[in-house]
C-alpha positions as CSV (number, residue, x, y, z in Angstrom):
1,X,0.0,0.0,0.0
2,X,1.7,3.4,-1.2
3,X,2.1,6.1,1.6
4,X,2.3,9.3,1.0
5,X,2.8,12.5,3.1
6,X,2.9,16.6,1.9
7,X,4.7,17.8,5.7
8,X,5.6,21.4,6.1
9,X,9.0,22.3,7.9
10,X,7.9,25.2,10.1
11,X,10.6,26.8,12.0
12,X,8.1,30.0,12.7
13,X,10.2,32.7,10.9
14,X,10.0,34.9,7.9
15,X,10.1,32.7,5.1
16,X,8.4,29.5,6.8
17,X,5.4,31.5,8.2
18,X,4.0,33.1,5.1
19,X,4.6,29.5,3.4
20,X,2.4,28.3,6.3
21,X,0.2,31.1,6.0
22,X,-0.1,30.4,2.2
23,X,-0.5,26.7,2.0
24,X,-3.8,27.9,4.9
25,X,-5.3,30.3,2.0
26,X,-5.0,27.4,-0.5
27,X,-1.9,29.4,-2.9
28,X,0.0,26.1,-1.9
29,X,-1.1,23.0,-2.1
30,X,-2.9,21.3,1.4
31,X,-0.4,19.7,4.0
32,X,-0.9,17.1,6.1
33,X,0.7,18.5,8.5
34,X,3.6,20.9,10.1
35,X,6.3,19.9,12.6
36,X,8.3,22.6,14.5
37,X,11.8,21.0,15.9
38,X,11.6,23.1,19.5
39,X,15.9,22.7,20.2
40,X,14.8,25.0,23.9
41,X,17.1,27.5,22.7
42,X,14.3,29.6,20.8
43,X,13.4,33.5,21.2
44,X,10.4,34.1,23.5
45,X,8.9,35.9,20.9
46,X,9.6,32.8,18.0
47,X,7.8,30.8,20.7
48,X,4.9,33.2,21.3
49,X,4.4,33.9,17.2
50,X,4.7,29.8,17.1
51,X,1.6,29.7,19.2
52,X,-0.2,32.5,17.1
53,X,-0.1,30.9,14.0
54,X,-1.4,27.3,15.6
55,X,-4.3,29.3,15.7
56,X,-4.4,30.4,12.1
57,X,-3.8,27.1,10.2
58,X,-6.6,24.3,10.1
59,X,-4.1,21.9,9.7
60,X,-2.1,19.7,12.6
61,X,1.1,21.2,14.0
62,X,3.4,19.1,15.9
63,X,6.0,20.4,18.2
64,X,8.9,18.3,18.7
65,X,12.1,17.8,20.5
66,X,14.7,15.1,20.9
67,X,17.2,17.1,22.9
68,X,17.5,20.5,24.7
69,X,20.4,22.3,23.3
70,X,20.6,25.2,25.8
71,X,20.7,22.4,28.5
72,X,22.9,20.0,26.7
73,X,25.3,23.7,26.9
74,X,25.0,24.3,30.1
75,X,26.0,20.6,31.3
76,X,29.0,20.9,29.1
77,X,29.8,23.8,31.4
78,X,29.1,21.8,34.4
79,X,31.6,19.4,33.5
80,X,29.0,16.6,32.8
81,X,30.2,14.5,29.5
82,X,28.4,15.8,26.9
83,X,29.0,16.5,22.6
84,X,29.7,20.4,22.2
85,X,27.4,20.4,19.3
86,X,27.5,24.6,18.5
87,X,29.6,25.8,15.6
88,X,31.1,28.2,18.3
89,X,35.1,30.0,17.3
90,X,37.8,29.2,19.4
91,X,40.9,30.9,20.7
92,X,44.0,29.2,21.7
93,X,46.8,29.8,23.4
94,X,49.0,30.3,20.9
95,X,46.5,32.9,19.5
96,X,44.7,30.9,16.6
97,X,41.4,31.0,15.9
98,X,39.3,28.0,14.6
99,X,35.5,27.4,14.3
100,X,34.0,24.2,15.8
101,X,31.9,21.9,14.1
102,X,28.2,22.0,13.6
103,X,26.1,19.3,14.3
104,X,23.2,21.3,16.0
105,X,21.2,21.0,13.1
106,X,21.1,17.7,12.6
107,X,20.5,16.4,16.2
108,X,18.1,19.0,17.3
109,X,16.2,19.6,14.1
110,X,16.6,17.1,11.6
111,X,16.3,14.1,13.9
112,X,13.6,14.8,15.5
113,X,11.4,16.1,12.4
114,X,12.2,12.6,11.2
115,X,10.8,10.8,14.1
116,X,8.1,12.6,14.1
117,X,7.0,11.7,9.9
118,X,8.1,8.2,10.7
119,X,5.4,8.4,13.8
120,X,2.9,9.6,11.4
121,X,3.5,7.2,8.8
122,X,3.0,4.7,11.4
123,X,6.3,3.3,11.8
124,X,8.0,1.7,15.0
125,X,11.4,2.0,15.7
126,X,13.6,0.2,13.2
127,X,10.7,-0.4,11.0
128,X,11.5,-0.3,7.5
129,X,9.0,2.0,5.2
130,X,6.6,-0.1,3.2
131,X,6.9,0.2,-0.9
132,X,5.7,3.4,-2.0
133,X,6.3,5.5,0.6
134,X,6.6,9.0,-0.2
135,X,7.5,12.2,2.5
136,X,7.1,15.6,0.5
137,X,9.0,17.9,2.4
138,X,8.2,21.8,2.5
139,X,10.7,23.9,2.9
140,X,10.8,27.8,3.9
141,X,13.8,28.9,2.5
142,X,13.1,32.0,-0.8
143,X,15.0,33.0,-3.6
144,X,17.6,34.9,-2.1
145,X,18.2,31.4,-0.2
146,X,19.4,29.3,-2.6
147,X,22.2,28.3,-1.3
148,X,20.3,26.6,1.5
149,X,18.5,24.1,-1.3
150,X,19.6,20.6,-0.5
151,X,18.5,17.2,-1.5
152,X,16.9,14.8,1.2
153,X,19.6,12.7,3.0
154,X,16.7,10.1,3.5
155,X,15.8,8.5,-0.3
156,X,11.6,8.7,-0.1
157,X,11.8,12.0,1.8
158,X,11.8,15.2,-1.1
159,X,12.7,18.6,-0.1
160,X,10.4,21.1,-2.1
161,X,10.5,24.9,-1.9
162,X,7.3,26.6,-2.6
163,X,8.7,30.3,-1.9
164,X,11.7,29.3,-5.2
165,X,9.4,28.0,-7.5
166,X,6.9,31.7,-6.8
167,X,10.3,33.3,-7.4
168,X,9.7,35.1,-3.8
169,X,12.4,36.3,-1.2
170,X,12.5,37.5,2.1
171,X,11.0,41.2,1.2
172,X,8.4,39.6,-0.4
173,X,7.8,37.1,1.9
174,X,7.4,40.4,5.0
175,X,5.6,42.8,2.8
176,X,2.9,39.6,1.8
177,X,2.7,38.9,5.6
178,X,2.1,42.9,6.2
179,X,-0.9,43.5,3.6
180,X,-2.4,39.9,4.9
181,X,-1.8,40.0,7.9
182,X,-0.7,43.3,9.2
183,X,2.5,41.3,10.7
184,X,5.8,41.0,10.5
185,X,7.1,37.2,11.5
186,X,10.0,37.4,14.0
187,X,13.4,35.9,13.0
188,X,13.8,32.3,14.1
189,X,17.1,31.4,15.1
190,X,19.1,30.0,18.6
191,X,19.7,33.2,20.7
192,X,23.2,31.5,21.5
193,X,24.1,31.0,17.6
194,X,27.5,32.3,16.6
195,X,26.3,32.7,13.1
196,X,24.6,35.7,14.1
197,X,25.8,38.9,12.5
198,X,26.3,41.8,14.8
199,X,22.7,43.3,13.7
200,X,21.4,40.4,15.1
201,X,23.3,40.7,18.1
202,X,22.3,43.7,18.8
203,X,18.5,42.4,18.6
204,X,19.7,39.9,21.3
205,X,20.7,42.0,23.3
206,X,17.6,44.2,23.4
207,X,15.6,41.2,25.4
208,X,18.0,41.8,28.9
209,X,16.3,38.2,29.6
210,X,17.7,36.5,26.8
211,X,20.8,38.6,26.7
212,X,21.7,37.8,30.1
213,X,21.4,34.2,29.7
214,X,23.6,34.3,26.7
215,X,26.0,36.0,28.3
216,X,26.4,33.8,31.1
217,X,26.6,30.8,29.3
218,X,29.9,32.6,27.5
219,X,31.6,33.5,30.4
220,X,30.6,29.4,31.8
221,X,32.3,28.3,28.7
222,X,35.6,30.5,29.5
223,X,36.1,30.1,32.6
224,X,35.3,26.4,33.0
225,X,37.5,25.9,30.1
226,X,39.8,23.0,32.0
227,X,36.9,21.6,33.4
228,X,35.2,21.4,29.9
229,X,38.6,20.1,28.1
230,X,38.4,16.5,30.8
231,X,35.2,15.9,29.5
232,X,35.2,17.1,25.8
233,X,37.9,17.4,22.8
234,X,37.4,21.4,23.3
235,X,41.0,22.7,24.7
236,X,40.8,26.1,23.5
237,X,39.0,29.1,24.9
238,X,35.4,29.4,23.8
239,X,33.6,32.2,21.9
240,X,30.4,32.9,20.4
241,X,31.4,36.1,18.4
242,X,33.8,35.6,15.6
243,X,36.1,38.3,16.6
244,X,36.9,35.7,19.9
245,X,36.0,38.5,22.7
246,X,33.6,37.9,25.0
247,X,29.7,39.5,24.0
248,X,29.8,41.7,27.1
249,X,33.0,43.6,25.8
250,X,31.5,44.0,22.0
251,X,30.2,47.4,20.4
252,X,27.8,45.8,17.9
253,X,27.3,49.4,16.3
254,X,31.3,49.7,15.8
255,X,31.7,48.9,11.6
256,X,35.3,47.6,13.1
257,X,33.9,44.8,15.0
258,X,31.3,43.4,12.6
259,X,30.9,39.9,11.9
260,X,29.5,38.7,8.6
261,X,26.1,37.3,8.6
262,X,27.2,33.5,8.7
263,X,23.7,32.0,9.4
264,X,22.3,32.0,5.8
265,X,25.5,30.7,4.2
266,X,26.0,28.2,6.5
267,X,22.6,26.8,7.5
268,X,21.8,23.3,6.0
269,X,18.1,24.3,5.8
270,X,16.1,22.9,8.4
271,X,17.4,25.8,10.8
272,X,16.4,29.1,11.5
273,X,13.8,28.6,8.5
């Protein structure tokens, strides 16, 4: 019996809430449903425009999580044995800079997105799919994202992107959400993520919440640096701005200091979409 499911990839920001927005007023084809990956590392305000547009689309949305990243973080800190999984920069002694790996993606977002559509499809753990099966993947990611396109790691999953083939990018994507809806969707992206650019920073650090939080976990990283190198393969000092100074000490609105914005060249496009 051939399965098929039409799933969209919400991650509740620009580009993936007007695709959810237009799949609801039928310019995209019907889903079956929408899965947000919830890594607990979110925005309030992501969260709280999340839980505004559960209430404009008829269709199921699914929050998932496999992991809590910012927790997973703060362990590391605590010395408890745990994968550093942010692409964070480095500094070490002898004054070089690197740039860990990322894995964050794929552990916090594409995992459990997967467990979820293999839930729906009704399959147990292990189970292999049944003939036929078919996963259509929407993705949020526009024209001036095309860099982020990739193909499916998983062969009956298929990434499609709605926003590309309507030739609309992130402008468009705001100013459609404005006229419709007189919104603008937040920007949907880790608070911690060293990809952001120093405008985005400086959004950070206008929640004193948020920005406090992120600050502390910096200054955990750097000065539990030996205890983190007994438990992890980290032996440098620990950064989240490229420049390798800690947040606290950065003038975002010096031109000096700026750091390029990383996120949409480096994202593998489940994140931040």
């Amino acid at each position: 019996m051939t399965q098929k499911l039409r799933i969209l990839s919400l991650g509740a920001g620009v580009q993936s809430s007007a695709l959810a927005m237009l799949i609801e007023q039928g310019k995209v084809p019907m889903v079956d449903a929408a899965i947000f990956a919830d890594v607990g590392a979110e925005p309030d305000n992501v969260i709280e425009w999340l839980q505004w547009l559960k209430t404009k689309v008829s269709y199921p949305v699914y929050v998932v999580q496999n992991r809590n990243l910012k927790e997973d973080l703060i362990n590391v800190t605590l010395g408890k044995e745990h994968k550093v999984q942010i692409p964070f920069f480095s500094l070490s002694d002898n004054g070089s800079k690197g740039m860990n790996r990322r894995q964050c993606t794929s552990e916090y977002k594409i995992k459990p997105v997967t467990q979820k559509i293999r839930e729906l499809l009704g399959l147990e753990k292990g189970e292999k799919r049944k003939l036929g099966t078919e996963v259509e993947l929407l993705m949020g990611i526009s024209l001036d994202e095309v860099q982020r396109m990739k193909v499916n790691q998983i062969k009956y999953f298929k990434n499609s992107y709605p926003l590309i083939d309507m030739r609309w990018n992130r402008a468009k994507c705001i100013s459609w959400f404005q006229e419709n809806y007189n919104k603008t969707p937040p920007r949907s992206a880790c608070t911690f993520c060293p990809f952001h650019s120093n405008k985005e920073w400086a959004r950070v650090k206008e929640n004193k919440k948020e920005w406090d939080e992120v600050v502390k976990l910096e200054k955990a990283f750097i000065e539990n640096r030996e205890l983190i190198a007994q438990k992890t393969k980290i032996k440098d000092k620990i950064f989240f701005h490229r420049n390798c100074v800690p947040l606290s000490e950065i003038d975002f609105s010096d031109e000096n200091t700026d750091q390029l914005d990383l996120f949409n060249n480096e994202c593998e496009g489940m994140c931040g979409i």
